[in-house]
PDB file of N, CA, C and O in Angstrom:
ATOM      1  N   UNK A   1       1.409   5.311 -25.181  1.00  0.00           N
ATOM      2  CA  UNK A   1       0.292   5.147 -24.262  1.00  0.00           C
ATOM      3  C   UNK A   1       0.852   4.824 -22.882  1.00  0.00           C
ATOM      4  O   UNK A   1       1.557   3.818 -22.806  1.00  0.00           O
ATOM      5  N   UNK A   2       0.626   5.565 -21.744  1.00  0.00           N
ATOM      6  CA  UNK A   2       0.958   5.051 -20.636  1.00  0.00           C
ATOM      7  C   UNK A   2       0.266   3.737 -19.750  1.00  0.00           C
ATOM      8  O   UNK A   2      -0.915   3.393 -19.781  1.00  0.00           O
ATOM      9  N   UNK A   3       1.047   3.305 -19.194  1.00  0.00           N
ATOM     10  CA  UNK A   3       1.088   1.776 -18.768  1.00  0.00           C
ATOM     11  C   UNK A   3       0.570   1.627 -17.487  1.00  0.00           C
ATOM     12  O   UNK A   3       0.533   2.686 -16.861  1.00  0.00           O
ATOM     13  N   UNK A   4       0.244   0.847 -17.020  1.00  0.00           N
ATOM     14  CA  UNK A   4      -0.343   0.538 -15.796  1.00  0.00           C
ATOM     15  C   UNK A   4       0.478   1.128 -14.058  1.00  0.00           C
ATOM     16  O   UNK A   4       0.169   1.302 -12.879  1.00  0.00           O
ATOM     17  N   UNK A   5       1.419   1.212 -14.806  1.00  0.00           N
ATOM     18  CA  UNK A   5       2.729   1.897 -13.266  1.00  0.00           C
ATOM     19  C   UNK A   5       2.891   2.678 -13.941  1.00  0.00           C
ATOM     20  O   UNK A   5       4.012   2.211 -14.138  1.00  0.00           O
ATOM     21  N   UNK A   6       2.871   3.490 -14.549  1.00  0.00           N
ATOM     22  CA  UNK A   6       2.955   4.829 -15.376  1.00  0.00           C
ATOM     23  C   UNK A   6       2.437   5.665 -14.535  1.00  0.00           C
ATOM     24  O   UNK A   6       1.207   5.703 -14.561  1.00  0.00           O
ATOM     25  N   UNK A   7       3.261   6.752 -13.364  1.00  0.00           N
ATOM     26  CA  UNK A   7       3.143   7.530 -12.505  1.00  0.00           C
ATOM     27  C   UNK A   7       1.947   8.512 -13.406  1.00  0.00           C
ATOM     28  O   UNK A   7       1.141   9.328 -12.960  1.00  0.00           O
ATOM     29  N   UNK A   8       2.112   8.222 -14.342  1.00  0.00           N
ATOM     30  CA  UNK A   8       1.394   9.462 -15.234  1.00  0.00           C
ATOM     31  C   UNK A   8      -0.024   9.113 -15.733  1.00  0.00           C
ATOM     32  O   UNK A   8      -0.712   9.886 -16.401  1.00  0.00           O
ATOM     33  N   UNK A   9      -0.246   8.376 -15.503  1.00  0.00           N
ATOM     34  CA  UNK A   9      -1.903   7.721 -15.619  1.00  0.00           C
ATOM     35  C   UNK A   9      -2.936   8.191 -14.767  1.00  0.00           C
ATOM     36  O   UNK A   9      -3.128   7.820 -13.609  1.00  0.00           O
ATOM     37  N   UNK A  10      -3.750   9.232 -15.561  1.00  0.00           N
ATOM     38  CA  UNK A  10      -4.891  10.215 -15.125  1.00  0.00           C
ATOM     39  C   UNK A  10      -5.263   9.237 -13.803  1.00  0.00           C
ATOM     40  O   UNK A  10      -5.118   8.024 -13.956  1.00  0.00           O
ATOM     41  N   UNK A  11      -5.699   9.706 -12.619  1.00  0.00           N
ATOM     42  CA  UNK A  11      -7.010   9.185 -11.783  1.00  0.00           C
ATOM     43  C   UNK A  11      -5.981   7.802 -10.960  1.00  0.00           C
ATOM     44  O   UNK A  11      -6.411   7.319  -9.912  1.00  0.00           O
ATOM     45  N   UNK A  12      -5.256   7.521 -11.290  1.00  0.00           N
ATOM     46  CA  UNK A  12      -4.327   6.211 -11.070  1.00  0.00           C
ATOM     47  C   UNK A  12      -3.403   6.311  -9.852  1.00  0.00           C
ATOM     48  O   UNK A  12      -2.335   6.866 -10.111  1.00  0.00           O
ATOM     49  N   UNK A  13      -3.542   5.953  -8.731  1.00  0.00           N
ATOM     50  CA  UNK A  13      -2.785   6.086  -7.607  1.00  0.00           C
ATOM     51  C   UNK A  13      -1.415   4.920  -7.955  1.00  0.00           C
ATOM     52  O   UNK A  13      -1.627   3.746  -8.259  1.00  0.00           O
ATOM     53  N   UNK A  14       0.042   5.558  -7.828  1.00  0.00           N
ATOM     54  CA  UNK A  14       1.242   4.748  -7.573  1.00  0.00           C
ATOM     55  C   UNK A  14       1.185   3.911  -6.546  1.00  0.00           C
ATOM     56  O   UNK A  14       0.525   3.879  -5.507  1.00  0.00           O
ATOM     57  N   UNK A  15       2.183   3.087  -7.136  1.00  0.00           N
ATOM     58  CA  UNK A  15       2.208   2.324  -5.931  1.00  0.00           C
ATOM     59  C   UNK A  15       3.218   2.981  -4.863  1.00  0.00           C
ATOM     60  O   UNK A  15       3.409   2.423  -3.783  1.00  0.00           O
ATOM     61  N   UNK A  16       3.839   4.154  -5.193  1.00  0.00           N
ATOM     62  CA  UNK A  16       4.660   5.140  -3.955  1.00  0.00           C
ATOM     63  C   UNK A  16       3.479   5.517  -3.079  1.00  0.00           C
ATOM     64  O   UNK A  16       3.299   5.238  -1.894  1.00  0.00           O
ATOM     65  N   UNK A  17       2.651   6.262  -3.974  1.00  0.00           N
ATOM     66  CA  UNK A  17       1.698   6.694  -3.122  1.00  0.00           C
ATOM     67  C   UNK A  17       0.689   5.881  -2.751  1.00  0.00           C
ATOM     68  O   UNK A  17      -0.010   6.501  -1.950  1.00  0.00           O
ATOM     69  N   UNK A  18       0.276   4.807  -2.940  1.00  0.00           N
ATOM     70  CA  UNK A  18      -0.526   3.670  -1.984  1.00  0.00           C
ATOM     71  C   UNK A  18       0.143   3.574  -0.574  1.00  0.00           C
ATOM     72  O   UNK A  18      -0.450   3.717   0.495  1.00  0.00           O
ATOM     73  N   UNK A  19       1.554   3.293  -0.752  1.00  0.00           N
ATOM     74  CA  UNK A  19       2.656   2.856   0.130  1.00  0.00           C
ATOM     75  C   UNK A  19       2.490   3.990   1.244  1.00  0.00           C
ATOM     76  O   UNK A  19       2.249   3.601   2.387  1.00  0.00           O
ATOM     77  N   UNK A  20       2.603   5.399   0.996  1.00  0.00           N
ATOM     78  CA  UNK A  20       2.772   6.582   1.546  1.00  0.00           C
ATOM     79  C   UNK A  20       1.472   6.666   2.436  1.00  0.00           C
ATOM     80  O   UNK A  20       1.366   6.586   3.660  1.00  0.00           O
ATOM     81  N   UNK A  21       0.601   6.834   1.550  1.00  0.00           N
ATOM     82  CA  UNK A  21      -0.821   6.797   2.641  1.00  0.00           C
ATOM     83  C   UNK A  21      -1.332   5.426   3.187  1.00  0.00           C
ATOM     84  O   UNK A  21      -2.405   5.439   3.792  1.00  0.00           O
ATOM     85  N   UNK A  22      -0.737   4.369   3.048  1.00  0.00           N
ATOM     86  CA  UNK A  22      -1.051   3.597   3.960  1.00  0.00           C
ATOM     87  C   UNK A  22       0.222   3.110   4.996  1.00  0.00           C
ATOM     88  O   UNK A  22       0.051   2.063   5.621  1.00  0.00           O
ATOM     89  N   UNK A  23       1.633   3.950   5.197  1.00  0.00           N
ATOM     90  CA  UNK A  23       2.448   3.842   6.439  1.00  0.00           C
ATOM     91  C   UNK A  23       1.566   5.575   6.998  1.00  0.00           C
ATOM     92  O   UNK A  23       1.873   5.920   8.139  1.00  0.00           O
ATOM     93  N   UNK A  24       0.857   6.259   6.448  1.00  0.00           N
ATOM     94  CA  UNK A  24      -0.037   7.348   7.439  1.00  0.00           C
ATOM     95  C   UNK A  24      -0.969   6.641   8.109  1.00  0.00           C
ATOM     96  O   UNK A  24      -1.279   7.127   9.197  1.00  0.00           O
ATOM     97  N   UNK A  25      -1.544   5.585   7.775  1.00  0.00           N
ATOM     98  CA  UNK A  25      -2.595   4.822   8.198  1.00  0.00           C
ATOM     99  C   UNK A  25      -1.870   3.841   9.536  1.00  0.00           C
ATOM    100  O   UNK A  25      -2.199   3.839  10.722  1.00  0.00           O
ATOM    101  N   UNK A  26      -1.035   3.228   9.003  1.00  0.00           N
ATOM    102  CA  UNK A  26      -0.499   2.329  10.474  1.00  0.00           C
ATOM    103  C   UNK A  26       0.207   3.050  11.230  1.00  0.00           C
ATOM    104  O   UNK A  26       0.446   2.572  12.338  1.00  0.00           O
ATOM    105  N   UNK A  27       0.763   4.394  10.911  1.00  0.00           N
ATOM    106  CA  UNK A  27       1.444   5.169  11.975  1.00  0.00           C
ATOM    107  C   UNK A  27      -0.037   5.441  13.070  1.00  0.00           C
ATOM    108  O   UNK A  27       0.254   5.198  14.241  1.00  0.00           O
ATOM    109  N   UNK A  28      -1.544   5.899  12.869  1.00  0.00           N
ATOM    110  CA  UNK A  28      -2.396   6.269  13.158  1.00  0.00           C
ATOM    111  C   UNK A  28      -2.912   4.967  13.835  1.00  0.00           C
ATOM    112  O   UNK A  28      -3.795   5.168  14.669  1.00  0.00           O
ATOM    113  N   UNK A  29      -2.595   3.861  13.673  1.00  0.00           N
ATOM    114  CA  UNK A  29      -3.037   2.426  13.963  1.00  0.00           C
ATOM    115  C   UNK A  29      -4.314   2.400  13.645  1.00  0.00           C
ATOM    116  O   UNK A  29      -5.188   2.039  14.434  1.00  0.00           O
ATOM    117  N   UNK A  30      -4.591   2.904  12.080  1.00  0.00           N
ATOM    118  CA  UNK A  30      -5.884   2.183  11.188  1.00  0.00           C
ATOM    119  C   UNK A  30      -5.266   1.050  10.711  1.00  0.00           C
ATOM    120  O   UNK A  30      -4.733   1.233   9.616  1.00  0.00           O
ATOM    121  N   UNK A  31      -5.145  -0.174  11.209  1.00  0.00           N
ATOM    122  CA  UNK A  31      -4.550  -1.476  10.888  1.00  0.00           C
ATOM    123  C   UNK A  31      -5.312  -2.054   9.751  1.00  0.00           C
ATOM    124  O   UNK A  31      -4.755  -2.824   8.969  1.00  0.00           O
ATOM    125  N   UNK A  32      -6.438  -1.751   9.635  1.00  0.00           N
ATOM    126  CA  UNK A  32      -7.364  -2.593   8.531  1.00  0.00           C
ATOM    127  C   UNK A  32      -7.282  -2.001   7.356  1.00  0.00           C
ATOM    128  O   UNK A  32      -7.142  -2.668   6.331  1.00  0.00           O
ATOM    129  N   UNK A  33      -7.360  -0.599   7.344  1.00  0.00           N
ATOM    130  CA  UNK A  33      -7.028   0.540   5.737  1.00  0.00           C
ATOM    131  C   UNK A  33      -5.996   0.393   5.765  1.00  0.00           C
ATOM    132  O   UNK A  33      -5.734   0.314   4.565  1.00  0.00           O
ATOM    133  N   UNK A  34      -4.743   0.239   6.483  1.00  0.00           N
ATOM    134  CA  UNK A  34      -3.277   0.696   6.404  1.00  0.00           C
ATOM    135  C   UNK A  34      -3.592  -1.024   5.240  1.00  0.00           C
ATOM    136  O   UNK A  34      -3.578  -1.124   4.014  1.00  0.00           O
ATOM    137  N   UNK A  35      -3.804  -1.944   6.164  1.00  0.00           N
ATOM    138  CA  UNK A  35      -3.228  -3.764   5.344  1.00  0.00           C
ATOM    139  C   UNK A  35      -3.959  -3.348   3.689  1.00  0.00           C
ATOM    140  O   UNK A  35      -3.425  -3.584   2.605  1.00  0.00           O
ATOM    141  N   UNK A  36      -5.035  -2.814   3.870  1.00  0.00           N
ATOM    142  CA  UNK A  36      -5.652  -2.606   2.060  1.00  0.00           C
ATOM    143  C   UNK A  36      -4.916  -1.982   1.287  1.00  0.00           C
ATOM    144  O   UNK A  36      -4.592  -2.413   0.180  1.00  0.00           O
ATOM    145  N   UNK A  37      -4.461  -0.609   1.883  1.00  0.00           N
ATOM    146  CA  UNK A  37      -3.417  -0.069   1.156  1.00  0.00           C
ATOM    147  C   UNK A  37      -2.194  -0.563   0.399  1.00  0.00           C
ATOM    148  O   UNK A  37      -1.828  -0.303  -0.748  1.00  0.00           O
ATOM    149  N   UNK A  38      -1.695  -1.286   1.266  1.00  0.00           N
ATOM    150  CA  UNK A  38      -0.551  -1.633   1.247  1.00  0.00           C
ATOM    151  C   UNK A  38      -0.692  -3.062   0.096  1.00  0.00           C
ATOM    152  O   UNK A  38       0.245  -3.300  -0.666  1.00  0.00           O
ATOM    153  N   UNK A  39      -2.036  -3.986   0.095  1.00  0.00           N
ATOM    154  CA  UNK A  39      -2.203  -4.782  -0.912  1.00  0.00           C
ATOM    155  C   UNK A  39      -2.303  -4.485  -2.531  1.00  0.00           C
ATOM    156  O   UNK A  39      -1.937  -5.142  -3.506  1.00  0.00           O
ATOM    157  N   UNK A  40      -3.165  -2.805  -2.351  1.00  0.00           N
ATOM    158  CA  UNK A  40      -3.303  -2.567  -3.523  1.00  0.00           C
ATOM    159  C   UNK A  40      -2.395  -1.995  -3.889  1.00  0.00           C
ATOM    160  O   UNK A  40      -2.439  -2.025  -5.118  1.00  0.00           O
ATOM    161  N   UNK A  41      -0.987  -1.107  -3.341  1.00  0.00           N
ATOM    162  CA  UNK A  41       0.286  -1.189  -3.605  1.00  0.00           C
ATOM    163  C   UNK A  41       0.666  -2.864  -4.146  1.00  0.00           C
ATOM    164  O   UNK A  41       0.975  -3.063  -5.320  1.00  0.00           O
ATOM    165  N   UNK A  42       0.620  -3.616  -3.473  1.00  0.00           N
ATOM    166  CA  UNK A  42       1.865  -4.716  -3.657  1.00  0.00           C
ATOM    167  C   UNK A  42       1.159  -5.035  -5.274  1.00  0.00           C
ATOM    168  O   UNK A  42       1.886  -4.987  -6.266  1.00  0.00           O
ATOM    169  N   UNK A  43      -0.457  -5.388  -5.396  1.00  0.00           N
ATOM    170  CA  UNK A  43      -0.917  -5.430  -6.574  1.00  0.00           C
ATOM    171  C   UNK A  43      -0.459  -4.829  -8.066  1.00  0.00           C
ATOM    172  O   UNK A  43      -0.612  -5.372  -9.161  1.00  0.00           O
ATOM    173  N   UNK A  44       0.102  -3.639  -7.787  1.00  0.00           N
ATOM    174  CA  UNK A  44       1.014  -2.779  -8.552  1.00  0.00           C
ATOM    175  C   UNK A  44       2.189  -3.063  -8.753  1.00  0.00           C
ATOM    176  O   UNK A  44       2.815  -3.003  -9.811  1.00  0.00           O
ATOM    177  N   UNK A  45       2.533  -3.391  -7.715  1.00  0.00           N
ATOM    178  CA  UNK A  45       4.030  -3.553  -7.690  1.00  0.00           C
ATOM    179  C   UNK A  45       4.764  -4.678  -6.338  1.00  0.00           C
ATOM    180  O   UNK A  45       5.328  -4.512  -5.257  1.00  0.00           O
ATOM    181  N   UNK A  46       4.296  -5.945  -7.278  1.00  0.00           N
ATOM    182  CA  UNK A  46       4.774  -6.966  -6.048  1.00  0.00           C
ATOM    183  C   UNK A  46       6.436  -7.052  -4.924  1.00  0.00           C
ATOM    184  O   UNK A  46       6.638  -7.725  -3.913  1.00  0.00           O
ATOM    185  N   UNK A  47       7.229  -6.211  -5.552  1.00  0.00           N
ATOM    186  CA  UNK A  47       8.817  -6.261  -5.131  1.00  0.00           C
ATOM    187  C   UNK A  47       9.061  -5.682  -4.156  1.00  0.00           C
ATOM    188  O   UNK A  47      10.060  -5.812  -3.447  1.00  0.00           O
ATOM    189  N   UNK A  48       7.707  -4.613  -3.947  1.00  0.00           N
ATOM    190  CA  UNK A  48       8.061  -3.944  -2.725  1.00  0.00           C
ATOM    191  C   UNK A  48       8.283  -4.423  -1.264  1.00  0.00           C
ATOM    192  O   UNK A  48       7.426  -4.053  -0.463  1.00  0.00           O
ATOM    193  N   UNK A  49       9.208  -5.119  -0.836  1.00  0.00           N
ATOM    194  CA  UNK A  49       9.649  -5.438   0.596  1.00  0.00           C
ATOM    195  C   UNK A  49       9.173  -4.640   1.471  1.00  0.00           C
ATOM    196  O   UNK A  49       8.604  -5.132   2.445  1.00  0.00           O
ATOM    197  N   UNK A  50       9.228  -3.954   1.408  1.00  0.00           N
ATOM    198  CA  UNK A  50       9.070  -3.093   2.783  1.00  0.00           C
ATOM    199  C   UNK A  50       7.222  -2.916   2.994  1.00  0.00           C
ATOM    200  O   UNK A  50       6.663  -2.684   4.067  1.00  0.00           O
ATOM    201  N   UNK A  51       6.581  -3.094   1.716  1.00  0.00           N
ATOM    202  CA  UNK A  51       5.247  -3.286   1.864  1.00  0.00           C
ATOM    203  C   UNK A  51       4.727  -4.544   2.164  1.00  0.00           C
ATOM    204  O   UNK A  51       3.653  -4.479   2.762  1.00  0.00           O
ATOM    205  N   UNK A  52       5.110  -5.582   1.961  1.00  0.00           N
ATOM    206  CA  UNK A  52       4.770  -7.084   2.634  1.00  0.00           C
ATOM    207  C   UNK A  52       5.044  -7.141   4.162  1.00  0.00           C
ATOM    208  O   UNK A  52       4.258  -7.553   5.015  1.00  0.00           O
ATOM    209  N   UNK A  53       6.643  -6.522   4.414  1.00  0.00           N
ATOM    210  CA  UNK A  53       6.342  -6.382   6.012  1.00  0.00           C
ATOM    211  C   UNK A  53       5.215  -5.430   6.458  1.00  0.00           C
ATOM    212  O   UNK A  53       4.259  -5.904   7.072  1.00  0.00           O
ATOM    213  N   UNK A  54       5.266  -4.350   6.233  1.00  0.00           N
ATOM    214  CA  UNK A  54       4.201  -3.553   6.740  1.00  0.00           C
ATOM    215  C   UNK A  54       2.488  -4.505   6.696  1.00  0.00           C
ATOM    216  O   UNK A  54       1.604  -4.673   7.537  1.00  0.00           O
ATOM    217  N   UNK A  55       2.641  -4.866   5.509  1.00  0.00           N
ATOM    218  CA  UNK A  55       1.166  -5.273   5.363  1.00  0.00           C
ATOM    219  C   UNK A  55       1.125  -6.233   6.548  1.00  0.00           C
ATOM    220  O   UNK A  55       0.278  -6.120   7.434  1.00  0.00           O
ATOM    221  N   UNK A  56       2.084  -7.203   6.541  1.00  0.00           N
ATOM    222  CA  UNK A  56       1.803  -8.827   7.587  1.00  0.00           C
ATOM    223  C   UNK A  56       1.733  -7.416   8.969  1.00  0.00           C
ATOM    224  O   UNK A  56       0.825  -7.823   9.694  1.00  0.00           O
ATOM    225  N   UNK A  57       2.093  -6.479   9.394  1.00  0.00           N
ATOM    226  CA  UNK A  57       2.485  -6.088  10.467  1.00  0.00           C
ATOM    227  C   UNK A  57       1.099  -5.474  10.958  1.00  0.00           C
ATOM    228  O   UNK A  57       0.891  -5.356  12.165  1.00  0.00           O
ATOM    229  N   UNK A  58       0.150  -5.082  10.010  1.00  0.00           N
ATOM    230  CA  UNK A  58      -0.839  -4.489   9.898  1.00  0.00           C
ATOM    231  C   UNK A  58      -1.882  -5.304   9.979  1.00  0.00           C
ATOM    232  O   UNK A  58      -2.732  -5.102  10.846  1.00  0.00           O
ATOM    233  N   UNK A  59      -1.987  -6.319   9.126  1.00  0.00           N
ATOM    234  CA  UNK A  59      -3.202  -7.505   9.351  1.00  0.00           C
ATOM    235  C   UNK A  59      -2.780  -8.258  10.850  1.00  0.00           C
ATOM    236  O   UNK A  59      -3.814  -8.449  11.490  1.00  0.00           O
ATOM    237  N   UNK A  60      -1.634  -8.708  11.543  1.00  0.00           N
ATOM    238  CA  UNK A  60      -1.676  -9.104  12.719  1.00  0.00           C
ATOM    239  C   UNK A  60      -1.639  -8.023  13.698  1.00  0.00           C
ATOM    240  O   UNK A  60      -1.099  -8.508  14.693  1.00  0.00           O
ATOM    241  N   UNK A  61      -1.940  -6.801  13.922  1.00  0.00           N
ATOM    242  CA  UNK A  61      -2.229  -5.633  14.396  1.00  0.00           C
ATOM    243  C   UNK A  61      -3.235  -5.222  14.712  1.00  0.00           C
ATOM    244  O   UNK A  61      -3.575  -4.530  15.671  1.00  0.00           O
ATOM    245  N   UNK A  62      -4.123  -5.932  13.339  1.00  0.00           N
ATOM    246  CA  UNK A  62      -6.192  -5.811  12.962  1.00  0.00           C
ATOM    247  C   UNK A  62      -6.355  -6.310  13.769  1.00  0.00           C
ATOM    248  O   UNK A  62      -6.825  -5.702  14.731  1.00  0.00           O
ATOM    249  N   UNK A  63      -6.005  -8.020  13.894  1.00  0.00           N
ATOM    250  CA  UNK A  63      -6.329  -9.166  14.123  1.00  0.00           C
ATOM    251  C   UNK A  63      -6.329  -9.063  15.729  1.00  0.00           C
ATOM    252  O   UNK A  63      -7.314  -9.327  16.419  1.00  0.00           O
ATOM    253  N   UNK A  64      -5.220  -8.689  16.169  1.00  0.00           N
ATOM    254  CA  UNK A  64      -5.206  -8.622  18.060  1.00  0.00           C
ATOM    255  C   UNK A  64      -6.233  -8.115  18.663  1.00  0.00           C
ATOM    256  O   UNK A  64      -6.261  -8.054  19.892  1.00  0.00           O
TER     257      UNK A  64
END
């Protein structure tokens, strides 16, 4: 049975691809979808570094 990070789980966005479309989102400076994205990535997959910076970079981005 595939697992919750199981790239292969019908309907189920990765956390690559959370990550992917939400650095399209802060490249575009949607700061508020880019920070969601990037949570419901980390939700998946908390280790991702490079998504905690992005996210803090994105919610103080909203915020200005």
């Amino acid at each position: 049975m595939a697992g919750a990070n199981d790239p292969t789980t019908a309907g189920e966005p990765t956390a690559e691809a959370l990550s992917a479309q939400a650095d399209e989102r802060l490249t575009a400076k949607r700061y508020a979808e880019a920070a969601a994205l990037y949570e419901r990535a980390l939700a998946l997959d908390d280790q991702r570094v490079k998504d905690w910076i992005n996210r803090a970079g994105a919610v103080a981005s909203a915020a200005a």
